[in-house]
Structure formats: C-alpha cells, structure tokens
Residue, then its C-alpha position, 0 to 999 in steps of 0.5 A: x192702452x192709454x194715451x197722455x198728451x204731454x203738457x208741452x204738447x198741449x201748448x203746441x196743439x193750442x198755438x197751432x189752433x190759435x194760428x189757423x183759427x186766425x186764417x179762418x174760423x173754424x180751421x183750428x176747430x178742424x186741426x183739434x178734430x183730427x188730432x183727435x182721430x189720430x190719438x185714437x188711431x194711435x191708442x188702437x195700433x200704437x206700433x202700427x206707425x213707423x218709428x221716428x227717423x232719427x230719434x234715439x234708439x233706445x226709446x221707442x218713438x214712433x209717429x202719425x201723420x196729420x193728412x190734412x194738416x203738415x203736422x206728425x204726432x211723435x209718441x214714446x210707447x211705455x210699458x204702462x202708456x203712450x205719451x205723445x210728446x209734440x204736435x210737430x210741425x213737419x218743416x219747422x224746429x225739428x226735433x225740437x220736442x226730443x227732450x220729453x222723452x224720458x228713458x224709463x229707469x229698469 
C-alpha cells in the first residue's frame, strides 16, 4: 500500500534532524535513515503495529517505534493509503499531531 508522509510531519522529522545534527553530525542523518526503514516496515505489515493508546477509535491509528531514537510513527490507515501523521516524540506534546487525522466521509 502506499504510504504519504503528512506535510506537518515533514516539519517534525526536519526540526528533529536539525536537533540531532546539532549534537553530532551525522546523528540526524542516522534519524532519517531509520525513519526510512521504518516507513517501509509499515507500507509492508500496516496492521502488524499495535494501534495508538488513546487515539479515537473510529480511525484506525496505529504506531512504529524508533529503536534508536524516543520517537513513535503514528499512521491513519485509509482504504486508499497509509498517512503518517507525526514523527512523534514519545515524552513530549502527546497527541499534539491528533488533529491530521481526517475521518473519511462514507
């Protein structure tokens, strides 16, 4: 299935990048990298991933941990696509990226 990156989390993954390149060279290099893997993981096994704690139930969100980095990937799953709404810090704003998930109309 294909899998879209939202916009928002575009600016996400580039402030975190830009954060860990600051503290070494190369570390954000290492974060997209992962986050690379990861979006393919998910494009292969979209429902293999346990569904967000606390997310509307109605949506279908679920999320891939970073084992390197303290960031989780939450993901809408469409009939059409996967949209991955946030690259999410696991201590910081949780939530925060909820309203990009847009409820398909029947």
């Amino acid at each position: 299935m294909k899998v879209v990156v939202h916009p928002a989390a575009l600016a996400d993954l580039t402030a975190a990048g830009d954060w860990y390149e600051r503290q070494r060279p190369g570390l954000g290099l290492d974060l997209v990298d992962e986050i690379e893997r990861a979006l393919e993981v998910i494009a292969e096994s979209p429902t293999a991933w346990p569904r967000w704690p606390r997310a509307p139930t109605d949506l279908e969100i679920r999320r891939v941990l970073l084992p390197r980095f303290p960031f989780a990937l939450p993901y809408l799953i469409q009939p059409d696509r996967i949209v991955v709404l946030a690259v999410a810090h696991e201590k910081r704003r949780p939530g925060y990226w909820l309203t990009r998930a847009k409820r398909r109309k029947r």
